[in-house]
C-alpha positions in Angstrom: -74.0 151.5 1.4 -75.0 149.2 -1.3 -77.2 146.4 -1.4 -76.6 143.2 -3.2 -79.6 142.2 -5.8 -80.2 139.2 -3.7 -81.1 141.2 -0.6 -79.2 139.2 1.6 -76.2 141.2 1.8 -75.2 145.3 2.5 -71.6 146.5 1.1 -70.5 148.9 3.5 -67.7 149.7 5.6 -67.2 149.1 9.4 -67.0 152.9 10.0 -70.3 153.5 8.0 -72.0 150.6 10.1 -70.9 152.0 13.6 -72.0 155.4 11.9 -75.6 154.7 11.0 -76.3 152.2 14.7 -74.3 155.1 16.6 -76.6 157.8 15.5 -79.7 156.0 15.8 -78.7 155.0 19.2 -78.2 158.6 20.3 -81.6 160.0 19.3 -83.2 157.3 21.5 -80.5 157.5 24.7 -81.0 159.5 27.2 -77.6 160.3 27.2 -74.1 159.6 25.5 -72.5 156.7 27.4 -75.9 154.9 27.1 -75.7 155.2 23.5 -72.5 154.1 23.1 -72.8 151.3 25.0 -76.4 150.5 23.0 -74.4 150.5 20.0 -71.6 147.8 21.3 -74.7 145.6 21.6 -76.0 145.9 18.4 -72.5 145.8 16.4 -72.1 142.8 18.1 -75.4 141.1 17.7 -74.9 141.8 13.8 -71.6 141.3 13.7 -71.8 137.3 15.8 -73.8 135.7 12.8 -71.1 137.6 10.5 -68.3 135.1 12.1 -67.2 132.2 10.5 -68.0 128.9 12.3 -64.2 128.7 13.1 -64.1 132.0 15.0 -65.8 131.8 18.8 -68.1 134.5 18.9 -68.7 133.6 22.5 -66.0 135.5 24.0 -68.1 138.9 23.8 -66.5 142.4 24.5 -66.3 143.7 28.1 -69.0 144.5 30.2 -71.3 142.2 28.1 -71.5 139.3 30.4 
């Protein structure tokens, strides 16, 4: 990961991302399914503000609703 100077922004890839949320997610769950699904939540709570205007970011993923 790199940070931009005006600490706004972090360059990193998608897989990184899910990487670093994923293993968080599975230190604090008390088991794998609930981590994974943890991690859906918070990929898509970050990734939501990431969408441009034009893009609904109301349809959600499955099991979100």
């Amino acid at each position: 990961m790199k940070i931009n100077h005006n600490g706004n922004r972090i360059d990193t890839t998608l897989g990184d991302l899910i990487a670093a949320i994923s293993e968080v997610t599975l230190e604090y769950s008390a088991d794998s399914k609930e981590a994974y699904n943890l991690t859906r939540l918070v990929l898509a709570d970050i990734l939501k503000d990431a969408c441009p205007r034009r893009i609904s970011s109301t349809r959600g993923f499955s099991g979100t609703h």
